[in-house]
Backbone bond lengths (Angstrom), bond angles and torsions (degrees), N, CA, C in turn:
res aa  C-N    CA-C-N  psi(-1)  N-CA   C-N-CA  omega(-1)  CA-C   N-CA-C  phi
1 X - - - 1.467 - - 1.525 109.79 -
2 X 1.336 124.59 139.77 1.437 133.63 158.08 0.934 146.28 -78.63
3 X 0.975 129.21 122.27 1.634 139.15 -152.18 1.420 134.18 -108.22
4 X 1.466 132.12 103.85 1.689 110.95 -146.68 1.873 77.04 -129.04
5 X 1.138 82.22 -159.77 1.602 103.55 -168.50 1.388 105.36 -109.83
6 X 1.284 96.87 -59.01 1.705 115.09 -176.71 1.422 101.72 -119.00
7 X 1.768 89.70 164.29 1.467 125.05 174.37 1.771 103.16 -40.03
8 X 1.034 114.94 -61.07 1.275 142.71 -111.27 1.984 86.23 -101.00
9 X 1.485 109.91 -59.13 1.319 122.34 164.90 1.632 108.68 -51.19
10 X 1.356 118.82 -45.50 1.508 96.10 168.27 1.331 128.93 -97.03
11 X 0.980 137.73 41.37 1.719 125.63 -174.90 1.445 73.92 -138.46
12 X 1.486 143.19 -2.68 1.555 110.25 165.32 1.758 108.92 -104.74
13 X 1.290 112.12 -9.60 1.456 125.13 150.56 1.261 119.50 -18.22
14 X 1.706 81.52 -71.71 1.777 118.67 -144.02 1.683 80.89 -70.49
15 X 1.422 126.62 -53.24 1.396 126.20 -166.28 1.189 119.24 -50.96
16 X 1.860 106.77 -43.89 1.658 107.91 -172.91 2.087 95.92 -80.51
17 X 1.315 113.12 -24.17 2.038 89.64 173.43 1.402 101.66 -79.35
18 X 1.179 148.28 29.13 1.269 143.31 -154.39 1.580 95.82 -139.02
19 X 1.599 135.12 -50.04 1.099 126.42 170.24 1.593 107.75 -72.35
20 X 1.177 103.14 -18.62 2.024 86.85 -156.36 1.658 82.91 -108.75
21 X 0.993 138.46 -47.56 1.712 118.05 175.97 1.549 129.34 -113.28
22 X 1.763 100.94 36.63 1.228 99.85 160.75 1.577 115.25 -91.51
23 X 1.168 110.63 178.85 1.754 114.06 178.01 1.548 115.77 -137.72
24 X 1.110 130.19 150.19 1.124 142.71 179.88 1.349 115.43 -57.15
25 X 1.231 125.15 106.62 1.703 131.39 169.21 1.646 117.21 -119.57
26 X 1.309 116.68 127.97 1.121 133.53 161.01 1.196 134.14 -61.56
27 X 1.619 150.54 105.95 0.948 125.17 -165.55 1.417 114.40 -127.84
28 X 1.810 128.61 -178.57 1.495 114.30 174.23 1.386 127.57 -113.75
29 X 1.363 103.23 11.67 1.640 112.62 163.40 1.761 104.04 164.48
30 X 1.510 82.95 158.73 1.525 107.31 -156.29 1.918 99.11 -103.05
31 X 1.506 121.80 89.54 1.260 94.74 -166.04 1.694 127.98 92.06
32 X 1.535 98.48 -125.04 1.955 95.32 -174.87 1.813 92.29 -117.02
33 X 1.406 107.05 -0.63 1.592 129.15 173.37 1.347 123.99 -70.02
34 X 1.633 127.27 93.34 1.459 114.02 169.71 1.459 119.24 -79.69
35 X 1.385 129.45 125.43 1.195 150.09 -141.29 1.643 107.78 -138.40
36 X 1.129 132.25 10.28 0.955 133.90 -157.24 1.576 101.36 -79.85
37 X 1.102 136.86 158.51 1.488 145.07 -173.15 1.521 119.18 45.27
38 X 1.493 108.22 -2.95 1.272 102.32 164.66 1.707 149.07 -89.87
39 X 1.343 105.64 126.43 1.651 98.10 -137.87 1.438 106.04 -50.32
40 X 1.495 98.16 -41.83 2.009 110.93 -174.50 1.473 99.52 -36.53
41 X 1.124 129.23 -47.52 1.772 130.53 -151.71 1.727 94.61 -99.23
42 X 1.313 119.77 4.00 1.700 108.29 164.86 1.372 99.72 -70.25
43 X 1.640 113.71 142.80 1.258 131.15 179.14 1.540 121.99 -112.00
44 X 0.841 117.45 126.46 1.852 127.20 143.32 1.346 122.28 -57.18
45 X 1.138 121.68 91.38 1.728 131.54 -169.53 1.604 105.26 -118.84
46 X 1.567 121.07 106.88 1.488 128.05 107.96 1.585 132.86 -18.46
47 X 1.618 118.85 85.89 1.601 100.54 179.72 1.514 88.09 -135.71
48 X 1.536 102.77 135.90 0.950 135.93 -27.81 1.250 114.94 -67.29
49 X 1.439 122.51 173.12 1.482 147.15 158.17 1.569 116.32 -85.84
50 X 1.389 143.24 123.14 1.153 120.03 156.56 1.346 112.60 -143.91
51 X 1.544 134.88 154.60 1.366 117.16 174.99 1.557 91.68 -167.78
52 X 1.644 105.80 155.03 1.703 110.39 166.05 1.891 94.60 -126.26
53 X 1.566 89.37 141.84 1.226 116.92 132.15 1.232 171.20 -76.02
54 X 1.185 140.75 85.30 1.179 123.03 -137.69 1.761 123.30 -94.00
55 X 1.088 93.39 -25.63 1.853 113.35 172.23 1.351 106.37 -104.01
56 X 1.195 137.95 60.54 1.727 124.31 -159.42 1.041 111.59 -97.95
57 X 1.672 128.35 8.23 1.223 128.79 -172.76 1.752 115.46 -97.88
58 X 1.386 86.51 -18.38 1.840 103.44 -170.13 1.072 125.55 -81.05
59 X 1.283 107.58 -19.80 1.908 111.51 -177.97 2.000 88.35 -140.40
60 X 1.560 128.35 64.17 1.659 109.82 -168.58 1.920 85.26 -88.71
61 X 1.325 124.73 -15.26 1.307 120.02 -164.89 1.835 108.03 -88.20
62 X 1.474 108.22 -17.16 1.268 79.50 168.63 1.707 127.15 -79.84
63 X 1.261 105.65 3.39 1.340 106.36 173.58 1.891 126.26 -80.13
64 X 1.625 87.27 6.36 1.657 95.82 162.94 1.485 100.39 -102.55
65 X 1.456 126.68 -42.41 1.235 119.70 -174.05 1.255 118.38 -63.32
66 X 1.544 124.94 1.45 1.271 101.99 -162.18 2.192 89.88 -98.82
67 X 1.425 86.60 30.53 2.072 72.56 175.49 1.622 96.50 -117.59
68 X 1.699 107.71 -8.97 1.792 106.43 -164.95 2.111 105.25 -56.43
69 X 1.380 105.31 -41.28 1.386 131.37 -172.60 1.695 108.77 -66.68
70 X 1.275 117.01 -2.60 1.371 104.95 179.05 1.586 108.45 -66.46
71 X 1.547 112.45 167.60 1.528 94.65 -154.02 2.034 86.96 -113.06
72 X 1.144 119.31 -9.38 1.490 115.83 -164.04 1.965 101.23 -111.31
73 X 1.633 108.14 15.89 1.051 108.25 171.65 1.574 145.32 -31.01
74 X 1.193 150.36 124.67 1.132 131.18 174.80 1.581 125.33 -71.14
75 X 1.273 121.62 160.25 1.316 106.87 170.69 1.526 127.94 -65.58
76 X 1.202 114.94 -34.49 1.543 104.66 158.75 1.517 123.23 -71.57
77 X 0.864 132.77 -32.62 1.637 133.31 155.99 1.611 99.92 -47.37
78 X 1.381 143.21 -56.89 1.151 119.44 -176.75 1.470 138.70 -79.67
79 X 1.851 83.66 -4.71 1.325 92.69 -174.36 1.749 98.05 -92.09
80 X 1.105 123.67 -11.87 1.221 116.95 -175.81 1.303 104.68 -81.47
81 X 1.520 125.27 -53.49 1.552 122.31 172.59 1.616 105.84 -42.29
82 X 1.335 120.22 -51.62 1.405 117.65 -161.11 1.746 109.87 -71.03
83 X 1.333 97.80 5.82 1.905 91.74 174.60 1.631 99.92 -130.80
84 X 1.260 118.73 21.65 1.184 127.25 158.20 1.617 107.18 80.50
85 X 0.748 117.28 41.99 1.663 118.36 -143.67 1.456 111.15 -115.59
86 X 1.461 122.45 -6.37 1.581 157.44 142.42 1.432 108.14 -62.75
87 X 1.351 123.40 -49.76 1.439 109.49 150.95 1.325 144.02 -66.47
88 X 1.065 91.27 -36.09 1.939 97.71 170.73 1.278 125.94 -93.48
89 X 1.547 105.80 7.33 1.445 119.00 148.33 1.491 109.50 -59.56
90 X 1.329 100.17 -73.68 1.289 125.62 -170.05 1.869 115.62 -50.15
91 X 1.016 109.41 -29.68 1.738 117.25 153.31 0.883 110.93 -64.65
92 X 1.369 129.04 -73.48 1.792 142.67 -166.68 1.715 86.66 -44.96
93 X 1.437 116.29 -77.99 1.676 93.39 -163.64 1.649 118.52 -69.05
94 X 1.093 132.35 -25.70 1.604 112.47 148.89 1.271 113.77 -24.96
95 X 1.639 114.89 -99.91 0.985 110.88 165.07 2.084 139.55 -0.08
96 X 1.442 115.75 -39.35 1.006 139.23 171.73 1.430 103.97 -83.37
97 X 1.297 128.02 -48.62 1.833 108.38 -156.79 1.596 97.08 -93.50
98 X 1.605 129.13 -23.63 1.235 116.69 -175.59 1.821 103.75 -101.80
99 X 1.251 97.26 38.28 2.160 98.51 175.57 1.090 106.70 -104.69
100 X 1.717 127.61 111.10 1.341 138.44 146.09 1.728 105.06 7.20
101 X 0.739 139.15 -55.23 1.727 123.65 -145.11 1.821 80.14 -120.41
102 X 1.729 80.07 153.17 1.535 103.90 -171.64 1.934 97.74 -65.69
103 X 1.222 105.72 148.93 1.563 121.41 -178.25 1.407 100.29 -134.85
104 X 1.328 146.37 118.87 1.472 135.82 118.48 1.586 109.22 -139.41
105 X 1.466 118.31 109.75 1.540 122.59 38.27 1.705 109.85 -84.23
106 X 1.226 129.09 -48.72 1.256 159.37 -141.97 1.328 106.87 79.04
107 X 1.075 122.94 -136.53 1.691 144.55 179.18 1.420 107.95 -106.71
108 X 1.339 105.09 -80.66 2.112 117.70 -172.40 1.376 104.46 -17.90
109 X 1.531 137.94 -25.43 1.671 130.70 -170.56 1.765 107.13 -74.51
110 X 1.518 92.73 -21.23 1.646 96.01 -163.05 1.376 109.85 -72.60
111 X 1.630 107.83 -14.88 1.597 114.94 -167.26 2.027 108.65 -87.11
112 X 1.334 104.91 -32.06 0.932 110.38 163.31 1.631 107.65 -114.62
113 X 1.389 138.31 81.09 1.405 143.78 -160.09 1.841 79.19 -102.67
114 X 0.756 132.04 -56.48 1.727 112.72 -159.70 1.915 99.87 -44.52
115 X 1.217 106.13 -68.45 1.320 116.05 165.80 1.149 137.58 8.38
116 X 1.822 98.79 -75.57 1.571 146.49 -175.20 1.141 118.74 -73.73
117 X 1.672 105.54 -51.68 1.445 102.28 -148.89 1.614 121.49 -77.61
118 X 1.562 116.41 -31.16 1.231 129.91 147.59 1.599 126.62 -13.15
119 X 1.517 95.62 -48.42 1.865 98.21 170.21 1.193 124.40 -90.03
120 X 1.511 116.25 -8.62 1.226 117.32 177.38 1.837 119.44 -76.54
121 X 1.300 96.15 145.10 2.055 97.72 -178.12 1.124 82.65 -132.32
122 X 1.690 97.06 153.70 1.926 117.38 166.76 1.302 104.49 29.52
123 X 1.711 117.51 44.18 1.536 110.44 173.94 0.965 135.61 84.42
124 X 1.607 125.89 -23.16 1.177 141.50 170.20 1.579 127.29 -116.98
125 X 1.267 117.15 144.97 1.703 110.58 162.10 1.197 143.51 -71.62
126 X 1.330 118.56 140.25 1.907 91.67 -168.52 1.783 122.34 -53.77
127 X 1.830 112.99 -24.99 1.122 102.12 160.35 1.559 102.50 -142.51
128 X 1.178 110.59 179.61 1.520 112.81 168.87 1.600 122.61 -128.92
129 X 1.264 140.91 148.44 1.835 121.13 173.48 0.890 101.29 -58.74
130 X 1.670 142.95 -47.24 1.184 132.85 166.79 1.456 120.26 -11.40
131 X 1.098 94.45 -72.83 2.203 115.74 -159.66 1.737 83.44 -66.71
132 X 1.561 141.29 -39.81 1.080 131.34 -149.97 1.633 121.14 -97.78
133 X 1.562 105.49 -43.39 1.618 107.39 162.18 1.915 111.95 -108.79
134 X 1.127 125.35 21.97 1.335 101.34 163.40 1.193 129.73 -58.36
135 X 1.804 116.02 -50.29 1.231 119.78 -173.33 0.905 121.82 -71.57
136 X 1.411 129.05 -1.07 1.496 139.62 -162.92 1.539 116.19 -107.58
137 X 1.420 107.20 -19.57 1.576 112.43 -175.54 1.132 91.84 -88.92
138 X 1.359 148.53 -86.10 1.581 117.71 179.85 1.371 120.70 2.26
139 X 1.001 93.36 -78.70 2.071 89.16 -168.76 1.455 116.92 -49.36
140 X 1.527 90.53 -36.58 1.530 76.15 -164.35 1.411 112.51 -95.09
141 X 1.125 139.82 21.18 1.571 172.19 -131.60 1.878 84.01 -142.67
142 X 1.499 119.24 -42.62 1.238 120.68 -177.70 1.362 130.72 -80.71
143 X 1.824 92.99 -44.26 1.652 95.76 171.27 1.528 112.70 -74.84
144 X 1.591 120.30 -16.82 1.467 105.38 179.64 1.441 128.27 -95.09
145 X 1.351 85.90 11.41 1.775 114.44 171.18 1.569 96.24 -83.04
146 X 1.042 119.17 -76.13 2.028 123.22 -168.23 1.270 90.30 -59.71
147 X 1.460 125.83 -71.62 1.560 114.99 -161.58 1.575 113.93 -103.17
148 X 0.885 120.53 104.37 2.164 120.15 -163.94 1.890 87.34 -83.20
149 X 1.339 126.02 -15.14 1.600 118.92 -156.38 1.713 103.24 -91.18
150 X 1.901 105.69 -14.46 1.313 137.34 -150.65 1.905 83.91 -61.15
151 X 1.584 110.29 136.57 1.169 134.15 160.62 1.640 127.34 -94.75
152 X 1.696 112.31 12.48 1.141 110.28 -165.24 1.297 114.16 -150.88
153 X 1.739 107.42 40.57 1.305 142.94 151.64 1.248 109.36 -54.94
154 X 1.553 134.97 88.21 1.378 111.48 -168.80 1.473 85.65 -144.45
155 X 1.712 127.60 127.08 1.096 120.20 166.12 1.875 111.95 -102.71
156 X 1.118 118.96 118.14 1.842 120.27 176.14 0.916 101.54 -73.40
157 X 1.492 121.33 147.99 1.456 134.75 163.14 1.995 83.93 -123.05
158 X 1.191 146.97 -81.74 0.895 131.67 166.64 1.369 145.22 -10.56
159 X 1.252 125.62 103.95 2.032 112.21 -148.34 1.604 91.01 -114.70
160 X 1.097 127.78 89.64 1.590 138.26 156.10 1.484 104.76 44.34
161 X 1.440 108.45 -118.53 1.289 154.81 174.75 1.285 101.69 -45.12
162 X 1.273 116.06 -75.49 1.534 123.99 -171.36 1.389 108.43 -38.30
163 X 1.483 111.98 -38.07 1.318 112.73 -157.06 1.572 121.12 -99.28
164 X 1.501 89.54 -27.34 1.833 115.90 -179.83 2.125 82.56 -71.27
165 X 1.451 142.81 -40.10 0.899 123.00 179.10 1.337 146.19 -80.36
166 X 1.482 90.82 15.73 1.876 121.06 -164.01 1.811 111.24 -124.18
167 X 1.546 100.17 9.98 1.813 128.62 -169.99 1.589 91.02 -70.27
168 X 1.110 133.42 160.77 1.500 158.26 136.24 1.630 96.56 96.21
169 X 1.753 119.91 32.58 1.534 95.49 178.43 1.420 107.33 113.22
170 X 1.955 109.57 -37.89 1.726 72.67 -167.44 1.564 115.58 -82.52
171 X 0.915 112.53 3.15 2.071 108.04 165.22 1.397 107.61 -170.83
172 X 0.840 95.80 157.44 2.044 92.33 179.18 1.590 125.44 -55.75
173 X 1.104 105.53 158.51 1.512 121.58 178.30 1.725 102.86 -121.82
174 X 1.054 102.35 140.33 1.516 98.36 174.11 1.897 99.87 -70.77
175 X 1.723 84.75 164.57 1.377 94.08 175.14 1.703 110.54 -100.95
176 X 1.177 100.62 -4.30 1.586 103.54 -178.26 2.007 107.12 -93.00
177 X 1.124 95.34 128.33 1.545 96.54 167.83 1.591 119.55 -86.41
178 X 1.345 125.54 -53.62 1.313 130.95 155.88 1.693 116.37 -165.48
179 X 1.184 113.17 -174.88 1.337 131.31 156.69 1.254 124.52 -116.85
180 X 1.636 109.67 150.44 1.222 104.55 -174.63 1.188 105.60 -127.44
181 X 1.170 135.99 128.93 1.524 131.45 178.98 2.074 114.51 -103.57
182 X 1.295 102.06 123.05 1.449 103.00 -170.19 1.731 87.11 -124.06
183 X 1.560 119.64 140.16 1.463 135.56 155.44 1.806 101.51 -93.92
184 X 1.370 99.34 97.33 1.279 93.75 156.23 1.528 106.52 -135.22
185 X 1.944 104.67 179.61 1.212 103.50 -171.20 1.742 123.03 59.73
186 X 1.604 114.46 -7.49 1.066 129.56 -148.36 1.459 141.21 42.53
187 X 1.292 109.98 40.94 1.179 147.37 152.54 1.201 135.86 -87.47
188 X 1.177 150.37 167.64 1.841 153.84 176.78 1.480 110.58 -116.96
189 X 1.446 106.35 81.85 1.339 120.99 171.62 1.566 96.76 -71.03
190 X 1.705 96.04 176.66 1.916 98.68 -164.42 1.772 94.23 -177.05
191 X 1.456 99.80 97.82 1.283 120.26 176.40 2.169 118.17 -93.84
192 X 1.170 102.13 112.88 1.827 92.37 -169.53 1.647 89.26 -129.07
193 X 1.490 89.54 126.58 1.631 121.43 172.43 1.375 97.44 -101.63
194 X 1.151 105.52 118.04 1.689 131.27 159.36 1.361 102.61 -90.23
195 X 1.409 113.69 145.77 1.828 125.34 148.35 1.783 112.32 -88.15
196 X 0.956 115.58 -16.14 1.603 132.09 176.28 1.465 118.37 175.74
197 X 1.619 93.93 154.30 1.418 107.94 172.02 1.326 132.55 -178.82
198 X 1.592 114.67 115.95 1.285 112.18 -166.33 0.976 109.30 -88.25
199 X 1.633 95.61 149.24 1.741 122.76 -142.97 1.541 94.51 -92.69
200 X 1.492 116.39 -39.49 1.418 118.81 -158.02 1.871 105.86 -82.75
201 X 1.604 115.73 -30.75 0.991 116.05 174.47 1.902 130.89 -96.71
202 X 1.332 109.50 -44.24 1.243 146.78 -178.05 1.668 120.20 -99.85
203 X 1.194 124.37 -46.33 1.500 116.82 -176.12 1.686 129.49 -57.20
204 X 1.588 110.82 -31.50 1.121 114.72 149.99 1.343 137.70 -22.10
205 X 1.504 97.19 -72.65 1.263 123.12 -165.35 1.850 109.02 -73.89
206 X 1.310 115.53 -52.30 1.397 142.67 172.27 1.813 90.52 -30.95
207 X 1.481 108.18 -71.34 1.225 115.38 -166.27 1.564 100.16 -55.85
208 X 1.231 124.78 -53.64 1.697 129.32 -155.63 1.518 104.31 -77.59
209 X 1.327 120.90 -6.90 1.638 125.18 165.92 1.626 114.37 -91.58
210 X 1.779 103.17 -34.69 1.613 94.93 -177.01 1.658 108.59 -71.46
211 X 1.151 105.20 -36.84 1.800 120.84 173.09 1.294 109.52 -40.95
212 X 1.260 108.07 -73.55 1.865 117.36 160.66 1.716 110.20 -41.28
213 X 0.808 100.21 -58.52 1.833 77.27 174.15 1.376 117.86 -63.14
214 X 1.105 103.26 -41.44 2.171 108.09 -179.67 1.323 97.63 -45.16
215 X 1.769 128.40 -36.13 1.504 120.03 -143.34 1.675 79.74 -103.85
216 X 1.173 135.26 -24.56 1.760 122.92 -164.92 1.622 98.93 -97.79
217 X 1.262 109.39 -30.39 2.184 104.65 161.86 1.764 92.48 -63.31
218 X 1.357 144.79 -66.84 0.978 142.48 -134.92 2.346 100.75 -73.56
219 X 1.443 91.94 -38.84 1.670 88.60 -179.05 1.465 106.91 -86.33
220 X 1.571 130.55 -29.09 1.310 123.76 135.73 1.254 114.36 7.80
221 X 1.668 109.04 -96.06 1.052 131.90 -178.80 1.486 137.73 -72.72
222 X 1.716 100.15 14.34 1.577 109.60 -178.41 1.687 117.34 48.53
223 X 1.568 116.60 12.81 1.566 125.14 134.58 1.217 116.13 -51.68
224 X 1.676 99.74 153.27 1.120 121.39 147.50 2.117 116.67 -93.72
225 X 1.413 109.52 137.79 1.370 107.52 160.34 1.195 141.80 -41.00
226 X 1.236 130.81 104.92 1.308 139.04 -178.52 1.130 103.57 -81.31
227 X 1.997 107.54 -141.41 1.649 111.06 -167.24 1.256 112.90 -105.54
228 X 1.487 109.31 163.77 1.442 106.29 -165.66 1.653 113.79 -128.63
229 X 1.015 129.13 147.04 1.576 141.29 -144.05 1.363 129.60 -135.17
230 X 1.023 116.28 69.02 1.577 113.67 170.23 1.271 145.07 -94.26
231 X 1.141 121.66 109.24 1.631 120.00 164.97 1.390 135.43 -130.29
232 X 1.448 98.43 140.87 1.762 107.36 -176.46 1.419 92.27 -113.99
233 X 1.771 83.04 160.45 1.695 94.32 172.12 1.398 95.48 -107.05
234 X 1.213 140.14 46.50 1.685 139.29 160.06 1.608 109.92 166.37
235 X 0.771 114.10 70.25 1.380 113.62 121.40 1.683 158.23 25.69
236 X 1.063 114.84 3.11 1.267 109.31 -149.53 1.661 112.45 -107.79
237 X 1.887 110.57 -162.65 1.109 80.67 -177.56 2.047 60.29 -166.27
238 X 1.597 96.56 153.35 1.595 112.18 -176.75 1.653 94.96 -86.55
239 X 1.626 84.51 160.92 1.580 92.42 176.20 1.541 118.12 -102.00
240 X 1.077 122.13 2.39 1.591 146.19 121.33 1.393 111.31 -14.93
241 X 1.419 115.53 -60.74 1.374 123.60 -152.56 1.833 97.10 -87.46
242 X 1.697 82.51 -51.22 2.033 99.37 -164.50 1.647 101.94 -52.85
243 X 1.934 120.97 -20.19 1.175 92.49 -175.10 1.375 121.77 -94.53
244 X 1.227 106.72 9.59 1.776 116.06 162.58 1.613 122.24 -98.68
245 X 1.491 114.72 -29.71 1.110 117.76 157.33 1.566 127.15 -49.65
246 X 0.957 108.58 -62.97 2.056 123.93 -170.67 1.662 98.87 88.93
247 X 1.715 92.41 -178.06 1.063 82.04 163.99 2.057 105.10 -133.37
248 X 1.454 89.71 141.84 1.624 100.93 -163.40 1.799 110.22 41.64
């Protein structure tokens, strides 16, 4: 596994093992989206992904900036970075998945609605982080209060069954498998297993929300932030995306 300091040192890492030893995979839908034979949705996949952080609290925003610099941008893509509006996404849905009262849609989708709105039916999403870790951070906000040594801090966003029955398209699956929260060193380390995640649209952000939670378990708990942990088992990124991106 690789080891950086900052945000910022790894997500341009992760980019250069991602052009030079990812590989071409085909897939049959994106989401509640069947996509199959379509060239745009062939991917460039990294599997696995893995990397720690060790300072992840100090630079968590350049991991929105690193999409402002794409060079084949649209004008609404720049105009949205240029009013900061990638960040206050990224608050607004914090804000949304760790709020007491049930939320789906919430609000945060409306800020990025081009995005969003596509998955939404009859108004709602098939799931939300909201609906999936609210009830769960309590407790476990509880067990790492009595036991800080506790190995079984684990918040799911992934729901078994439910979700293994929603596979090939017919509704989404989250891309998050869980988090794991460990106090060591006496610190609030924060380990997040992805099943996927695109790098060119989504990975940013994914990362700069689990971080934000590591840092709101960590003042919770009158910690300080420790290290931070990510891995997917894929990686990828559309060729849709890669032909406005480039590479480096």
């Amino acid at each position: 596994m690789r080891i950086f300091t900052t945000n910022y040192e790894a997500i341009r890492e992760v980019e250069r093992d991602h052009w030079e030893m990812g590989i071409e995979v085909k897939t049959h839908s994106m989401q509640d989206k069947v996509i199959e034979g379509n060239e745009d949705f062939f991917t460039k996949e990294l599997s696995p992904c893995m990397f720690q952080v060790t300072k992840p609290v100090e630079d968590m925003d350049e991991l929105l900036k690193f999409y402002h610099d794409s060079p084949g941008l649209s004008e609404e893509l720049a105009q949205f970075y240029a009013e900061g509006l990638d960040l206050r996404w990224a608050q607004e849905e914090f804000k949304d998945r760790v709020a007491e009262v049930y939320l789906n849609p919430g609000t945060s989708w409306e800020i990025r609605s081009d995005t969003w709105k596509e998955f939404m039916h009859d108004g709602k999403f098939a799931y939300t982080y909201n609906q999936r870790i609210r009830m769960q951070l309590s407790i476990i906000l509880e067990e790492l209060k009595n036991h800080p040594g506790t190995r079984q801090a684990i918040i799911e966003v992934h729901n078994g069954i439910m979700d293994i029955n929603s596979m090939g398209g017919k509704s989404r699956v989250p891309c998050s498998m869980h988090y794991q929260i460990l106090i060591r060193n006496e610190k609030v380390d924060l380990i997040y297993i992805m099943r996927s995640s695109d790098f060119l649209t989504h990975f940013g952000y994914d990362n700069w929300l689990a971080i934000r939670l590591q840092k709101h378990i960590a003042n919770q708990l009158n910690r300080e932030v420790g290290r931070y942990t990510y891995v997917s088992g894929s990686l990828h990124a559309y060729y849709k995306d890669m032909k406005t991106r480039g590479i480096f």
